[in-house]
TORLOVO-728767 format. One record per residue (C-alpha): residue number from 1; y, z, x. Coordinates in nm, 2 decimals. Example, Ala and Ser with C-alpha at 12.3 -4.5 7.8 and 13.67 -1.06 7.14 Angstrom:
BEGIN
<1; <-0.45; 0.78; 1.23>>,
<2; <-0.11; 0.71; 1.37>>,
This chain:
BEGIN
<1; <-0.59; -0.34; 4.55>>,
<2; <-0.66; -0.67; 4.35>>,
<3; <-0.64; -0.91; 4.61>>,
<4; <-0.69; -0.85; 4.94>>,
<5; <-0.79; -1.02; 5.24>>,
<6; <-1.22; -0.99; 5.18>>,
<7; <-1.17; -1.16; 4.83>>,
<8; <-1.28; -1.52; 4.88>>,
<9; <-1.04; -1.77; 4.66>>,
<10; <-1.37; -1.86; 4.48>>,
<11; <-1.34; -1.47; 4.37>>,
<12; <-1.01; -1.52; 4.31>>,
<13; <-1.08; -1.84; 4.07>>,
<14; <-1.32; -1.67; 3.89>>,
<15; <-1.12; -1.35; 3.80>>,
<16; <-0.84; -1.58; 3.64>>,
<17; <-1.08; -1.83; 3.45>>,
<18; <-1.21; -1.50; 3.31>>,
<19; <-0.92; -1.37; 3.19>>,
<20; <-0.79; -1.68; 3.04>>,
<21; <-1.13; -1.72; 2.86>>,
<22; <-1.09; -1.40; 2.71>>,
<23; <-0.73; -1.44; 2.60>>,
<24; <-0.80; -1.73; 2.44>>,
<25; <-1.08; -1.60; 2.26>>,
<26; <-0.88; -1.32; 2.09>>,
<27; <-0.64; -1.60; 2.00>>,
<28; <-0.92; -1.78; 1.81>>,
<29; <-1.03; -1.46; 1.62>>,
<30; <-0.98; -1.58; 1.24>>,
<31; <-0.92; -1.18; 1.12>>,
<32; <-0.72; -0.96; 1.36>>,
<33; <-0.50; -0.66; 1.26>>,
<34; <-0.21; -0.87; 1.38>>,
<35; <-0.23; -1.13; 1.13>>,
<36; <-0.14; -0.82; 0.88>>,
<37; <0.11; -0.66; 1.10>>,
<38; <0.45; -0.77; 1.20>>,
<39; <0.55; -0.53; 1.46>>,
<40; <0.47; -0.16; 1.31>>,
<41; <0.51; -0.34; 0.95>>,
<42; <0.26; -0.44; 0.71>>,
<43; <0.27; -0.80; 0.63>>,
<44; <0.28; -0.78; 0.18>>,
<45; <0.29; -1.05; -0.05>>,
<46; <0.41; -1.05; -0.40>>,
<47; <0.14; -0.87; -0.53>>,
<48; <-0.09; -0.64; -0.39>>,
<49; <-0.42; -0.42; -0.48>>,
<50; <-0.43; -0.11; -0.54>>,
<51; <-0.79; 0.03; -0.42>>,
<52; <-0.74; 0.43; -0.46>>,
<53; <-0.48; 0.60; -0.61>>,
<54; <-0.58; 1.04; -0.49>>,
<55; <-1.00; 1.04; -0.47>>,
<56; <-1.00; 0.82; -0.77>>,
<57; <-1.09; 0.44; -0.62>>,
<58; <-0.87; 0.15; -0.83>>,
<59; <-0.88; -0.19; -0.91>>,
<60; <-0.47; -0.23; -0.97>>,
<61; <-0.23; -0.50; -0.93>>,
<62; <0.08; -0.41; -0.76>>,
<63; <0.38; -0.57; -0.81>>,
<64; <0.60; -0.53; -0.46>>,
<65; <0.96; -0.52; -0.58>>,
<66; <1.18; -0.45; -0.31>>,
<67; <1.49; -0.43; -0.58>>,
<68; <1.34; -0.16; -0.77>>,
<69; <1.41; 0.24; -0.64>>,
<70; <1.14; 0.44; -0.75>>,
<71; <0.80; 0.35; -0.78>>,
<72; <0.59; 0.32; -1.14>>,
<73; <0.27; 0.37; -1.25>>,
<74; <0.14; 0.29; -1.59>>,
<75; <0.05; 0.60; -1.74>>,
<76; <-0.07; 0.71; -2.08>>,
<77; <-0.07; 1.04; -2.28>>,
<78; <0.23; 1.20; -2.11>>,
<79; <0.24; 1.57; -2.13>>,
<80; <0.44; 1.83; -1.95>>,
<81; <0.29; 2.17; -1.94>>,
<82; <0.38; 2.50; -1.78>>,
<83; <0.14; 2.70; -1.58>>,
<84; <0.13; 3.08; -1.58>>,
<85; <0.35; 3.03; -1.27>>,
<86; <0.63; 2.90; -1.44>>,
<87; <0.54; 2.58; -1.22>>,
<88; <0.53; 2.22; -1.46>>,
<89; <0.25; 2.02; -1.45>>,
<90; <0.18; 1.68; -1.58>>,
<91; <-0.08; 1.58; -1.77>>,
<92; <-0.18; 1.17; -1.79>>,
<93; <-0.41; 0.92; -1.77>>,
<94; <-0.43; 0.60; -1.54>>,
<95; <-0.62; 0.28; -1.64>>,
<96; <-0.85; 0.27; -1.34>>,
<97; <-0.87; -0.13; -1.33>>,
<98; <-1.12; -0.33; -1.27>>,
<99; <-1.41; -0.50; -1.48>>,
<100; <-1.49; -0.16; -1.62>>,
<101; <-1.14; -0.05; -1.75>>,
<102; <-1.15; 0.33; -1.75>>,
<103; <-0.93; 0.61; -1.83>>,
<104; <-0.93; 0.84; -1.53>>,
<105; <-0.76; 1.14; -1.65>>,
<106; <-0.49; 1.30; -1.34>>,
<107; <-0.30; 1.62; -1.33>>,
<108; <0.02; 1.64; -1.10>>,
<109; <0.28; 1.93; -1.01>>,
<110; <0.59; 1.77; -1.15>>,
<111; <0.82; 1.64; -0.84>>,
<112; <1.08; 1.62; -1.04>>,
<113; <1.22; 1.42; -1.33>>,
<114; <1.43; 1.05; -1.28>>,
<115; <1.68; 0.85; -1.44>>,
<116; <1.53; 0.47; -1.46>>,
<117; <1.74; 0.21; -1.59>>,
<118; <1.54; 0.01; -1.81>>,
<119; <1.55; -0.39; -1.87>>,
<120; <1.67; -0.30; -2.21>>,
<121; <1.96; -0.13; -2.06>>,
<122; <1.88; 0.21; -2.21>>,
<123; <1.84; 0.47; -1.94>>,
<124; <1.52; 0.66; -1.94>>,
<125; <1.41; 0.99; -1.83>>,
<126; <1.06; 0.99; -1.65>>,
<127; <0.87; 1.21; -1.51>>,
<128; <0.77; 1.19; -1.13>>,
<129; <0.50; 1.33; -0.93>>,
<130; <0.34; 1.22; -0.56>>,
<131; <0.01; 1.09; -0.54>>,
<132; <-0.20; 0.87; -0.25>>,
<133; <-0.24; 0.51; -0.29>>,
<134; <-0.46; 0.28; -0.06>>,
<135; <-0.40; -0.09; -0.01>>,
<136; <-0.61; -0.28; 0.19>>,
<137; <-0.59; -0.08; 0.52>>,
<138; <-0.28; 0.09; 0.43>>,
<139; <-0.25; 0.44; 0.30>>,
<140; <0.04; 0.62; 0.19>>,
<141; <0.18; 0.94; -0.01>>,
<142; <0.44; 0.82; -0.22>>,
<143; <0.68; 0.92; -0.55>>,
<144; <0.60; 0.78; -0.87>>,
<145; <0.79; 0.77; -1.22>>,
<146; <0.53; 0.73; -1.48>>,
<147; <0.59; 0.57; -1.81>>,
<148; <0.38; 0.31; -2.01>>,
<149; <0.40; -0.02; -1.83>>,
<150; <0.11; -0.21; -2.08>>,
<151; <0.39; -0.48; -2.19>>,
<152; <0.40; -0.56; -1.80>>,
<153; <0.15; -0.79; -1.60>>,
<154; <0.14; -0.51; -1.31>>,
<155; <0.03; -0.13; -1.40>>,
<156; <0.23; -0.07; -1.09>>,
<157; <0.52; -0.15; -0.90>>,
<158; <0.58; -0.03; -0.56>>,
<159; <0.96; 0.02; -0.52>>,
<160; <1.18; 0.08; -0.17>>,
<161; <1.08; 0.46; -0.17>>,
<162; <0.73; 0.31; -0.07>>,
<163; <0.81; -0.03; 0.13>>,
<164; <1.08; 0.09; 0.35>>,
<165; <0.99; 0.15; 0.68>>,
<166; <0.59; -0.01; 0.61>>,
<167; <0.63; -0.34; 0.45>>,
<168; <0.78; -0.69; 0.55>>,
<169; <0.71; -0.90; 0.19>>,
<170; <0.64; -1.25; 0.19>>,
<171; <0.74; -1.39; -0.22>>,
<172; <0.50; -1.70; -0.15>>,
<173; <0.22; -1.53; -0.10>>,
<174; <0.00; -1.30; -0.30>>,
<175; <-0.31; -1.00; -0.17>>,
<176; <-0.23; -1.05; 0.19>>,
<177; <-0.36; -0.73; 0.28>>,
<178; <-0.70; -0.79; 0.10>>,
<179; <-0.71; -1.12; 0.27>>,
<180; <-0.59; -1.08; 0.60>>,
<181; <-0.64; -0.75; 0.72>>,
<182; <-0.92; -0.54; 0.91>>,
<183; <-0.99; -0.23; 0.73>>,
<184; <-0.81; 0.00; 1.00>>,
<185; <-0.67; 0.30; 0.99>>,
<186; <-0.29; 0.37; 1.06>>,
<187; <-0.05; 0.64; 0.85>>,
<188; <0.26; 0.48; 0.84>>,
């Protein structure tokens, strides 16, 4: 029992001043997992960093678009091939960002293939496989089209198959996960 009748109110005093003291202490800390969560969300901004894409570690820009369906990756060399299986396979290569700018070469099962309606307004047919990306303290299994995005500023956008369900995006900010975030670990 908390209080009873032997505590003295000096006790008593000293129990609440504590835990004030330590509530407003964990106010004051300048980097908690709650400044990069909103509820069970992750708090994004506009763009985000990519740090590991599989076992491979990144340097990549993401763009967060919530208007786009799929998710892209810039990828280069694009070949299908078919296994002994009968199972397809695609062969590519990612830029792995960064100062060093290297080629990481990646082989995926093919998922499947998608229909992505381009800028230009001609349809095209990618391929899509699942991979692993990390962001900040976030790590996810996700679908990716892949098609050359080197015209683009991003070498990836992360569409709704991604966000929904982990991400509240804020457009006026940018790397809020890099910034704000403890490195913890949560599967959403």
């Amino acid at each position: 029992m908390l209080f009873s009748a032997n505590f003295s109110g000096l006790s008593v005093a000293t129990l609440a001043l504590l835990l004030i003291s330590n509530t407003y202490s964990r106010a004051e800390t300048p980097h908690t997992q709650h400044q990069c969560l909103i509820g069970d969300r992750y708090w994004f901004g506009l763009q985000e960093t990519v740090d590991q894409i599989d076992a491979f570690p990144t340097r990549i820009n993401a763009l967060i678009d919530s208007g786009s369906t799929l998710s892209s990756m810039d990828a280069r060399d694009i070949s299908i091939r078919k296994h002994t299986n009968g199972t397809l396979w695609v062969y590519f290569s990612v830029l792995s960002g960064g100062t060093q700018q290297e080629m990481v070469n990646m082989i995926k099962p093919l998922k499947r293939y998608a229909r992505i309606q381009t800028h230009s307004g001609v349809p095209q047919k990618r391929p899509v496989i699942e991979a692993t990306i990390r962001l900040g303290p976030v790590e996810i299994r996700t679908d990716f089209s892949l098609t050359s995005r080197s015209r683009f500023k991003n070498q990836m956008l992360l569409g709704t198959n991604t966000l929904k369900n982990l991400a509240v995006i804020d457009l006026s900010e940018e790397f809020l996960l890099k910034n704000h975030c403890l490195h913890i670990s949560r599967q959403p």
